[in-house]
C-alpha positions in Angstrom: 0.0 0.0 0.0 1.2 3.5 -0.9 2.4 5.6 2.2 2.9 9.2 2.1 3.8 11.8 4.7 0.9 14.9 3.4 -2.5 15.1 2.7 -3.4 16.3 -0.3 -6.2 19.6 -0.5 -8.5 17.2 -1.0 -7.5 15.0 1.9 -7.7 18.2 4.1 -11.4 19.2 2.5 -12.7 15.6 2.8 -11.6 16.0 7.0 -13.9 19.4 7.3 -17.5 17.9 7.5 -19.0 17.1 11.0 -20.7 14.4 9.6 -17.7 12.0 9.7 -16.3 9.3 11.5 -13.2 9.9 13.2 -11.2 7.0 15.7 -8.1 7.8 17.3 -6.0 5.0 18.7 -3.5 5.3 21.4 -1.2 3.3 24.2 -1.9 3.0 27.5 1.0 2.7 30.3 1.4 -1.0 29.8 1.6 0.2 25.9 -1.6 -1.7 25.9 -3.6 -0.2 22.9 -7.0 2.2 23.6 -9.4 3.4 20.8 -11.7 6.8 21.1 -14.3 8.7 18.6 -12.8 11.9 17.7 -15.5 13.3 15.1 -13.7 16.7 15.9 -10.2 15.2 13.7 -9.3 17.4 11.3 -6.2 18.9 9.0 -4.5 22.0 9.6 -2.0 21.8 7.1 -1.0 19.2 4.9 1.3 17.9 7.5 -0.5 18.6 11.1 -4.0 16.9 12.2 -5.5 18.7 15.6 -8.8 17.5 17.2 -10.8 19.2 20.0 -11.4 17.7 23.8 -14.7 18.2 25.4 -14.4 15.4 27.8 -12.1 13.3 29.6 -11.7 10.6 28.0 -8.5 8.2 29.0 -6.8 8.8 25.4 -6.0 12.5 26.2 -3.9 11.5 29.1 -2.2 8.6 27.1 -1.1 11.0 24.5 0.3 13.2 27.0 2.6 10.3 28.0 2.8 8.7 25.3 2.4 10.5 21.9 2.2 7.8 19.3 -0.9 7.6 18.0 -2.6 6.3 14.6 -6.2 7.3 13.5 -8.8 6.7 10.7 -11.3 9.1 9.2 -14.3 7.8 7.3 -16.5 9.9 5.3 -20.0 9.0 4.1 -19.0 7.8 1.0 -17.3 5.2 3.0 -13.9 6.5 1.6 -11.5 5.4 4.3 -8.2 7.7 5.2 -5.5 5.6 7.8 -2.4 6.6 9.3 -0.1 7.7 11.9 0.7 10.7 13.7 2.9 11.6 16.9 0.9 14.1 19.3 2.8 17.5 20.1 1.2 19.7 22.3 -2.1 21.5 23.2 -3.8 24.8 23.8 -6.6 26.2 25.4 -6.9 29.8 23.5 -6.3 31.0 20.1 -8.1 30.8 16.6 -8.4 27.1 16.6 -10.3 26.7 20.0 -12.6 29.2 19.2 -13.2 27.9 15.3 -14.1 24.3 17.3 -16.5 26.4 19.3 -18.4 28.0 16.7 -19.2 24.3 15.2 -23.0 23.7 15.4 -21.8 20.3 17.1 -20.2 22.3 20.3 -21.8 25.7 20.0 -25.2 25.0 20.2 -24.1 22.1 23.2 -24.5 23.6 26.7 -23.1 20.6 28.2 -20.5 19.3 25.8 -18.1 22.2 24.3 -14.7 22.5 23.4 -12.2 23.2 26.3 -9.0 21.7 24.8 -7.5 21.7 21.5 -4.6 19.1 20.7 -2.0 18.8 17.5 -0.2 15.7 15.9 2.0 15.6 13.1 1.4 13.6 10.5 3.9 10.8 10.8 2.2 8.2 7.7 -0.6 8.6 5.5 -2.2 5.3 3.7 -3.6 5.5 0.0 -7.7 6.6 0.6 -9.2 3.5 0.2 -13.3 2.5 -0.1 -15.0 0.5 2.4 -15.6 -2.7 0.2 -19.3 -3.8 1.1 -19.4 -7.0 0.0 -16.2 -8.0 1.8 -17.2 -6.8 5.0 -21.1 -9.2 4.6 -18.9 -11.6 3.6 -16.8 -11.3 6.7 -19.8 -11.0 9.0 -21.4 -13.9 7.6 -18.4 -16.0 9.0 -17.8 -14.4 12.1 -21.7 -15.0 12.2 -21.7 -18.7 11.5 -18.4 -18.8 13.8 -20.4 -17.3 16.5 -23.9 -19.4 16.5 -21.6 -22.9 15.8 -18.8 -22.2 18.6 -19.4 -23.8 22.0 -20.7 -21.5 24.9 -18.4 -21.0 27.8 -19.6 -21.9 30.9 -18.1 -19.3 33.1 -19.6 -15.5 34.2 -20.0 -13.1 31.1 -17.8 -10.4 31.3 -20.6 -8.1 28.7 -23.9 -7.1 29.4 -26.7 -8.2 27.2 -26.7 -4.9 25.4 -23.0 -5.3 24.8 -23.6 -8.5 22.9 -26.1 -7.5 20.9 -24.4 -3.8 20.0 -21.4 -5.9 18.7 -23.4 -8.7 17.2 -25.5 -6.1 14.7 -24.9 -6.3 11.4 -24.5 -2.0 11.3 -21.9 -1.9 14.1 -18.6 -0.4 12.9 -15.8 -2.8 14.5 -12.2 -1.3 14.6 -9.4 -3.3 15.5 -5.8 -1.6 17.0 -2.6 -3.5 18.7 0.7 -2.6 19.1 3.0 -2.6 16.2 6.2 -3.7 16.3 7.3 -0.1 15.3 6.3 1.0 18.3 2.5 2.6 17.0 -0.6 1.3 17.2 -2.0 -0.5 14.2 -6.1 0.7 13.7 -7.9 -1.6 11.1 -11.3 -0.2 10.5 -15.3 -2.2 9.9 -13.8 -5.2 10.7 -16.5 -7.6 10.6 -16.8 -9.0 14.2 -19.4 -11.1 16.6 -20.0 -11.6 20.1 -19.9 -15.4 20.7 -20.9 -15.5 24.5 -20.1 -13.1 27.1 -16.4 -13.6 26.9 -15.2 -13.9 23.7 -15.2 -12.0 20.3 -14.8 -14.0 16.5 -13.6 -11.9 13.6 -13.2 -12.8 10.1 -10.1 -11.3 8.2 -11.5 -10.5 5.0 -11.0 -6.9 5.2 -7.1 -5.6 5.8 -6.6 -8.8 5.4 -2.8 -8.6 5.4 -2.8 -6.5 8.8 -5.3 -8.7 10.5 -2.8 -12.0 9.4 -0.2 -10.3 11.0 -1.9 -10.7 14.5 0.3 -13.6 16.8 -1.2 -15.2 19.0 -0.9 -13.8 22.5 -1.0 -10.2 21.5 -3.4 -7.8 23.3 -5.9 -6.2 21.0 -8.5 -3.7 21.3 -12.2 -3.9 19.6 -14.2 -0.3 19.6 -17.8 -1.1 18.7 -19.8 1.7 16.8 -23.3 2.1 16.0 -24.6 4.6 13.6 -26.4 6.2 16.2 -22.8 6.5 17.9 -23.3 4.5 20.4 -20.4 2.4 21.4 -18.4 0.3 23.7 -14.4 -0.4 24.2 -13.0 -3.9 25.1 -9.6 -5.4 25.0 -8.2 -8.7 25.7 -5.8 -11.7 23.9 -6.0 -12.8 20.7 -5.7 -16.0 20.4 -5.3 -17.6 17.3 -6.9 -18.6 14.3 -9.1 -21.4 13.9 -11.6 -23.2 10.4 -10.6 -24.6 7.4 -6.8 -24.2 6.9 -6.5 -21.8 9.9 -7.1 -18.5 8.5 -6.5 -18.6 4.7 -10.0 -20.3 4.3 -13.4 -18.9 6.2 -11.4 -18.9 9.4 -12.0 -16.7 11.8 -9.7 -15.0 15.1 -10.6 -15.3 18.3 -10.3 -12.6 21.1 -10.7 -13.7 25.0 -12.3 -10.5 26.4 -10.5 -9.6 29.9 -11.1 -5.6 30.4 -14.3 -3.5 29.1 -14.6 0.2 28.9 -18.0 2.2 28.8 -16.1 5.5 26.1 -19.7 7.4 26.0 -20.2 10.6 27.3 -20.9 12.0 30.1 -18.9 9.6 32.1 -16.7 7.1 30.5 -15.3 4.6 32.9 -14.5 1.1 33.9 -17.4 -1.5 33.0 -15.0 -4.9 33.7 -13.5 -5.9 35.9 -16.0 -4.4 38.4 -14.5 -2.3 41.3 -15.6 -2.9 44.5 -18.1 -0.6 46.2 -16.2 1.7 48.8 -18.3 3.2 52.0 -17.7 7.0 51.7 -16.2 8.3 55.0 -15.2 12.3 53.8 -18.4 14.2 53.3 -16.7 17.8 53.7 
């Protein structure tokens, strides 16, 4: 795939609208990868992306720490734009902040405006590619097979009942990120995915397929679920392997042991699994 290090005009035109899908994935502490919405991406110059905060969210602190990041922008043509960017700094004033503001998304919010803006330069830029439709039903109709055929594990679900069923429709946007061995994250967008029980996640490779292949066994992966009406949920855990007819080169499909869920909607994004204990409250000054 072709790899450049600009966007063209009409990269940085395509990144204007509101009306976009925008995921940003980053690294933890444990350079464990995280994946957030950022419909507020967009290009300042051919060679600088900035984004604007309006709640606290656990990427903004991982970019902080660590700034690699990589990120995907989809358009509703379902023209895809990937790469990778290194975070620089942030502001909380100038032209910028108050351009964000004056978007009908922010300024007509009471609750939800723009209070931070942050920068990345533009570190690799993929080839725009198209969402290919009939890849991505063909996918899904594996993972789906994969899912009602697999045997049910017996233990505690780790996702709710709406969890399973948010990941399991057919309209859910799936994105995929791990740790490259470059040091980035890796983000593969609408990778077609299912919810076999309460535990585990099946996936079939038939989109990205190269990137997906490259997945070992053992390596920690994160799944962002996305629903057109932008609901969405966050979970990460080990992928395990391949497994159908001759592994993954024919209708196999990768499997992914769910071990830590993350509720990434607004107002309060937080810790779903595992639960935390309830804590008497003793201060009340």
């Amino acid at each position: 795939m072709t790899t450049t290090q600009q966007l063209s005009s009409a990269d940085m035109k395509a990144f204007e609208p509101e009306a976009k899908i925008g995921i940003l994935a980053t690294l933890d502490e444990r350079e464990q990868p995280h994946i957030s919405l950022i419909t507020s991406l967009q290009a300042k110059t051919p060679t600088q992306l900035m984004w604007g905060q309006f709640i606290e969210g656990r990427s903004k602190n991982h970019v902080r720490a660590d700034p690699r990041v990589a990120f995907v922008v989809m358009n509703a043509a379902r023209q895809l734009w990937r790469g990778k960017a290194r975070w620089t700094h942030e502001t909380a004033e100038g032209g910028d902040y108050e351009r964000f503001n004056q978007m009908p998304m922010f300024r007509y919010n009471s609750y939800l405006g723009i209070h931070t803006v942050h920068y990345m330069d533009l570190v690799a830029l993929d080839a725009r590619t198209q969402v290919s439709l009939p890849r991505v039903a063909l996918g899904l109709a594996i993972a789906g097979f994969a899912a009602m055929t697999a045997a049910p594990s017996t233990n505690e679900p780790v996702l709710t009942s709406w969890a399973r069923g948010h990941l399991s429709k057919p309209t859910t946007l799936s994105f995929v990120a791990y740790r490259d061995d470059d040091g980035f994250p890796v983000l593969i967008p609408v990778v077609p995915c299912r919810a076999v029980d309460g535990r585990r996640l099946v996936f079939a490779p038939t989109v990205y397929r190269k990137e997906l292949l490259a997945l070992r066994s053992g390596t920690t992966v994160a799944v962002f679920g996305l629903s057109l009406d932008m609901e969405s949920v966050l979970i990460r855990g080990t992928f395990t392997g391949y497994t159908g007819p001759l592994g993954a080169v024919v209708l196999g499909v990768g499997t992914i042991g769910i071990e830590w869920v993350y509720n990434s909607m607004p107002p309060l994004p937080g810790i779903v699994y595992p639960r935390e204990p309830l804590r008497p409250v003793t201060d009340f000054s």
